[in-house]
C-alpha positions as a printed Julia matrix, in Angstrom:
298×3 Matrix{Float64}:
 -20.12    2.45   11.89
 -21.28   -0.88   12.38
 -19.2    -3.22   14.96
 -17.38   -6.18   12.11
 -16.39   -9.16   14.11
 -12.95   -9.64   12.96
 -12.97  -13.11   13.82
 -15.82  -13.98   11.79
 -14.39  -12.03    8.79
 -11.39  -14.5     8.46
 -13.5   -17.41    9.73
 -11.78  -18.14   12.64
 -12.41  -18.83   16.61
 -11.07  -16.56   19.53
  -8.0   -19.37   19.81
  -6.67  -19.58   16.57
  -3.17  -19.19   16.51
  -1.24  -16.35   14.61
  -0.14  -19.14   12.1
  -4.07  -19.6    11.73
  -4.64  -16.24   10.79
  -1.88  -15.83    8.6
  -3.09  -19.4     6.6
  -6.72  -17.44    6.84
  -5.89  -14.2     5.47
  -4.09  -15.59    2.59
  -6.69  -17.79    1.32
  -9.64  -15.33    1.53
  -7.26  -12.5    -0.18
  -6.79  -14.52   -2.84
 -10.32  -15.19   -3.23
 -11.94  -11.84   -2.74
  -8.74   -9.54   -4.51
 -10.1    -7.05   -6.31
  -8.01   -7.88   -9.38
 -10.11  -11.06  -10.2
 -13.23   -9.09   -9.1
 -13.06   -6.29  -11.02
 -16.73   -5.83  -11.16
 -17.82   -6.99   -8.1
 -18.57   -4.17   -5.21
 -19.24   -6.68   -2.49
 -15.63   -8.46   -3.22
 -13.93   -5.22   -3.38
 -15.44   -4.36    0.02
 -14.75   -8.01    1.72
 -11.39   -7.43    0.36
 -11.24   -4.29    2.49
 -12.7    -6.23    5.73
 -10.1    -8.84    4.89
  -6.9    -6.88    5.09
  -8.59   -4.77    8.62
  -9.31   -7.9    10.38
  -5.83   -8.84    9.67
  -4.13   -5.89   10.46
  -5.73   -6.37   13.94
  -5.4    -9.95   14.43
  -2.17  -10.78   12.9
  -0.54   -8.31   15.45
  -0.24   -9.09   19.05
  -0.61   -5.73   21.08
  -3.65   -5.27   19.02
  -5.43   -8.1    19.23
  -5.21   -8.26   22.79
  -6.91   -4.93   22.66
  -9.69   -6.46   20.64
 -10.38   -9.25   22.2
 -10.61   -7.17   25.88
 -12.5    -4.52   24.38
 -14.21   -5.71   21.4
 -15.29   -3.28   19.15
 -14.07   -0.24   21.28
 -10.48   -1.4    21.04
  -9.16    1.4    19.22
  -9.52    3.05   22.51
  -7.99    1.16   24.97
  -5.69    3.83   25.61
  -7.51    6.55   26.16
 -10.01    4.57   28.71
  -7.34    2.86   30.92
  -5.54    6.52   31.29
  -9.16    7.65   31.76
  -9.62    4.8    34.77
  -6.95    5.43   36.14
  -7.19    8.93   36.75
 -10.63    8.52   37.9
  -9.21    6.03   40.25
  -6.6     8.41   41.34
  -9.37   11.13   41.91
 -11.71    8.9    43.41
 -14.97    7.79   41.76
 -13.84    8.02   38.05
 -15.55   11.26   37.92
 -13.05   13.88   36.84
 -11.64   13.02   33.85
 -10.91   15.34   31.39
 -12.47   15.31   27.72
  -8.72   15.37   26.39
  -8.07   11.74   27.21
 -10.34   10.62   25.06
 -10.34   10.01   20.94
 -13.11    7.87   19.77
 -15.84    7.84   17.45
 -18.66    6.46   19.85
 -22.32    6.84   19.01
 -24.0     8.57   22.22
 -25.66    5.21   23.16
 -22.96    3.04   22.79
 -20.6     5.42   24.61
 -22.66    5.13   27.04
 -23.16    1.9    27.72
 -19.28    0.98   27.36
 -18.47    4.13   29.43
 -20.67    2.56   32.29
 -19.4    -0.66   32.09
 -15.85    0.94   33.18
 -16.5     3.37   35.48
 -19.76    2.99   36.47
 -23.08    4.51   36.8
 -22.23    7.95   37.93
 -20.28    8.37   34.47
 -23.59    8.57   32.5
 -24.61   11.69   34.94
 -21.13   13.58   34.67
 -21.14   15.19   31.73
 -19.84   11.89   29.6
 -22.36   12.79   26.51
 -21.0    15.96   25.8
 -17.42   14.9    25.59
 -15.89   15.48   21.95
 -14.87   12.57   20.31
 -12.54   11.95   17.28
 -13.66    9.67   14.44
 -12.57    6.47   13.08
  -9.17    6.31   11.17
 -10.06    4.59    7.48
  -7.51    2.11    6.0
  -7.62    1.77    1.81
  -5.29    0.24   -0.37
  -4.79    1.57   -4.08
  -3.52   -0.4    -6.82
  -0.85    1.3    -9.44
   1.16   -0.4   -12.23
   4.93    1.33  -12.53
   4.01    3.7   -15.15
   1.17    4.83  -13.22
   3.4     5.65  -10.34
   5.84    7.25  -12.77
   3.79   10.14  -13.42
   2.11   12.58  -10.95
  -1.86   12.45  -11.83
  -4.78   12.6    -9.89
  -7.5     9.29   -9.34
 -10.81    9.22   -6.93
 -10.84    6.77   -4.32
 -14.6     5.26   -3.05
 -13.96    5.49    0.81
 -16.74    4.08    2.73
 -19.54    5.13    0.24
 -17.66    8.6    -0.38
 -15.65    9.75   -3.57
 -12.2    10.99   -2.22
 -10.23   13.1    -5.68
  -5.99   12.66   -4.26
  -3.48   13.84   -6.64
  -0.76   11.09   -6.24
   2.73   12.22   -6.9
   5.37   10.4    -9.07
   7.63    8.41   -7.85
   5.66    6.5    -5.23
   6.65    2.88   -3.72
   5.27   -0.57   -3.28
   4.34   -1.03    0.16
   4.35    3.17    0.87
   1.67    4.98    3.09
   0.18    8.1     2.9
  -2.36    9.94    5.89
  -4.97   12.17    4.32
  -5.79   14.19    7.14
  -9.69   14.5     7.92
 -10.73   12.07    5.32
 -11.71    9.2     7.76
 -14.89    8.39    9.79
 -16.7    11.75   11.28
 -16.49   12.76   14.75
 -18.6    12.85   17.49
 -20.32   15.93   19.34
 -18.11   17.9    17.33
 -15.14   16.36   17.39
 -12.41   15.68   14.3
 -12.94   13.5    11.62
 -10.61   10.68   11.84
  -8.01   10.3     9.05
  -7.8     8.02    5.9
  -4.48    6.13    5.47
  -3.4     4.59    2.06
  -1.56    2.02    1.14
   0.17    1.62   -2.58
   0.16   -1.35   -4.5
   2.21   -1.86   -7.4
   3.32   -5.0    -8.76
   6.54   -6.12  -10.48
   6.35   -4.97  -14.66
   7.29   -7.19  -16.87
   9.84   -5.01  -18.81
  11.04   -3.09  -15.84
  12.85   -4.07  -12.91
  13.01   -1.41  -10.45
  15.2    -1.14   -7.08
  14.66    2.39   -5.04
  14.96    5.18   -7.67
  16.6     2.83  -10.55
  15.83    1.05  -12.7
  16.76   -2.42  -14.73
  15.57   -3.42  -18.35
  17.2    -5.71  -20.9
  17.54   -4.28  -24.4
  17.5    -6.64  -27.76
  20.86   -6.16  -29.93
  22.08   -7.83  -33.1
  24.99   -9.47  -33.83
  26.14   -6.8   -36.11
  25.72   -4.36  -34.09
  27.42   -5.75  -31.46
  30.23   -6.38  -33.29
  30.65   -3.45  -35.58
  29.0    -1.13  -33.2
  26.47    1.7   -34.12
  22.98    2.63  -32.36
  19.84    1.04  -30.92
  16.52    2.79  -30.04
  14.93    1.32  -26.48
  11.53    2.29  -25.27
  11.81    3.68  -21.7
   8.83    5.08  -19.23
  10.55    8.45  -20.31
  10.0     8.07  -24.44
  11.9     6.2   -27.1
  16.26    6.81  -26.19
  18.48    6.28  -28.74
  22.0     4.6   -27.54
  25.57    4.63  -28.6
  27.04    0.96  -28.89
  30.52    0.56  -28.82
  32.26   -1.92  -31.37
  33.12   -5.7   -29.8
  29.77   -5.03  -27.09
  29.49   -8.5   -25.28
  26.28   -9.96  -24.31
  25.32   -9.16  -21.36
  27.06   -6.58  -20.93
  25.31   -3.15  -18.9
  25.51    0.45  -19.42
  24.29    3.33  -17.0
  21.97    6.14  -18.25
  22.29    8.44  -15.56
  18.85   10.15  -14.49
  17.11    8.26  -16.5
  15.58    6.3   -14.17
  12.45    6.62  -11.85
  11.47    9.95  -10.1
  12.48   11.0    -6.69
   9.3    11.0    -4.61
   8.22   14.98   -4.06
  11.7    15.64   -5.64
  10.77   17.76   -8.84
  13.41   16.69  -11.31
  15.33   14.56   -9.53
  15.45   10.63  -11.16
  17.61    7.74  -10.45
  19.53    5.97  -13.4
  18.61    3.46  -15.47
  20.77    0.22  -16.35
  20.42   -1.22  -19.66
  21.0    -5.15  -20.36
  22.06   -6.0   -23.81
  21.03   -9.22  -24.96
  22.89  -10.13  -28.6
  20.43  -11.74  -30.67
  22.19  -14.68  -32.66
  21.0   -14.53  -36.53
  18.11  -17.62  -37.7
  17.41  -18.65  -41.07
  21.16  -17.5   -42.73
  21.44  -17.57  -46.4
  24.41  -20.11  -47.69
  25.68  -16.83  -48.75
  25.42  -15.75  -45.53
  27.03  -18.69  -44.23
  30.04  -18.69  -46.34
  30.75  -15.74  -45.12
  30.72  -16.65  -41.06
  33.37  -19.66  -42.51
  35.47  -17.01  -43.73
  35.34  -14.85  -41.0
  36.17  -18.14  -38.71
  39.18  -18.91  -40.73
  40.64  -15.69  -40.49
């Protein structure tokens, strides 16, 4: 994979500040988000170089890494322990291909390997050491009735069509590892594996908090008053509700399980809570009017 200079992604020098990056990050984001560039490839993959360069520059410990090791900073790790055994053994020749995990090309390895430890790496055996590939970061956007259900989407990872089969009941801001599905190893080693990150904005019907979740419901003034039934539309189907005489606006009922699913909980659902909002009649009839007067005198 080719080196990306994170840096350059987000625009920025080696000194910026972490308030810089943050300021940078948001700007291009906005710019490049996939939802106001539906069609374009090349935005939807800047978007993707956006949110990496972040990830490693708007955290400490890992930009540190970068900027010592550059594009081998995943690694930093595995090649101090590796130094420092070779240190302890004298020469930095008997390492062990366990304490490494990388996904070096043969030449680059090389070359970096050397820079470390020196020359007599490149004769010891340091090209047949296994390495493990690159782990792949994706995001994938749902709306709430997407996540609702359990179906199945394909995901374009790095020029390859991944098929996942997301289960219901997945949150904003939750991760999943699909093991194997990142960048390929080297010399035989492991793929790497492909983490992804949901998406899902707020609805505009449905509020939800955890496994619940909030909605207002429409209800007329006779109803309210004399009481009855009212049909609301839910990410379940049409319900139809018992309302008890004298209801006052605003006032909330549970429907328990009826809310979202529990994630990998097969029937299991959190409650819904339903708003009513009375709906004051328009346009009355002087008939209609007469009537209100005689219900206020009495």
């Amino acid at each position: 994979m080719a080196f990306i200079d994170y840096y350059k992604i987000l625009g920025l020098e080696k000194n910026a500040t972490q308030d810089d990056v943050k300021k940078a990050y948001r700007k291009l984001a906005r710019k490049f988000h996939p939802d106001l560039n539906p069609q374009d490839k090349e935005a939807n993959k800047r978007f993707q170089q956006i949110n990496e360069a972040n990830e490693v520059l708007s955290d400490p410990e890992k930009r540190k890494k970068y900027d010592q090791y550059g594009e081998h900073w995943q690694h930093a790790d595995q090649f101090e322990k590796a130094q420092q055994s070779g240190a302890q053994s004298g020469g930095g020749r008997n390492w062990q291909e366990s304490d490494f995990s990388s996904e070096f090309r043969e030449g680059e390895f090389s070359d970096f390997f050397e820079s470390l430890f020196g020359t007599g790496a490149r004769s010891s055996g340091a090209r047949n050491v296994k390495f493990r590939g690159e782990d792949y970061q994706a995001e994938l956007h749902l709306d709430l009735r997407s996540a609702y259900q359990t179906h199945k989407q394909t995901l374009t990872v790095n020029g390859k069509q991944v098929r996942i089969t997301i289960p219901a009941g997945v949150e904003h801001g939750q991760v999943i590892k699909l093991k194997g599905y990142g960048g390929p190893g080297t010399n035989g080693g492991p793929n790497g594996d492909l983490y992804i990150t949901f998406v899902i904005p707020e609805d505009k019907l449905l509020r939800r908090t955890g496994n619940d979740l909030h909605m207002k419901a429409n209800l007329d003034l006779y109803t309210a008053v004399l009481g009855g039934e009212t049909t609301i539309d839910t990410l379940g189907g049409k319900l139809k509700l018992k309302v008890n005489p004298g209801t006052q606006n605003e006032t909330t009922t549970r429907l328990k399980g009826k809310g979202f699913p529990v994630y990998k909980k097969e029937s299991e659902f959190g409650d819904l809570y339903v708003t009513y909002s009375i709906q004051i009649p328009a346009n009355l009839t002087e008939r209609q009017k007469e009537l209100f007067r005689e219900l206020s005198k009495m």
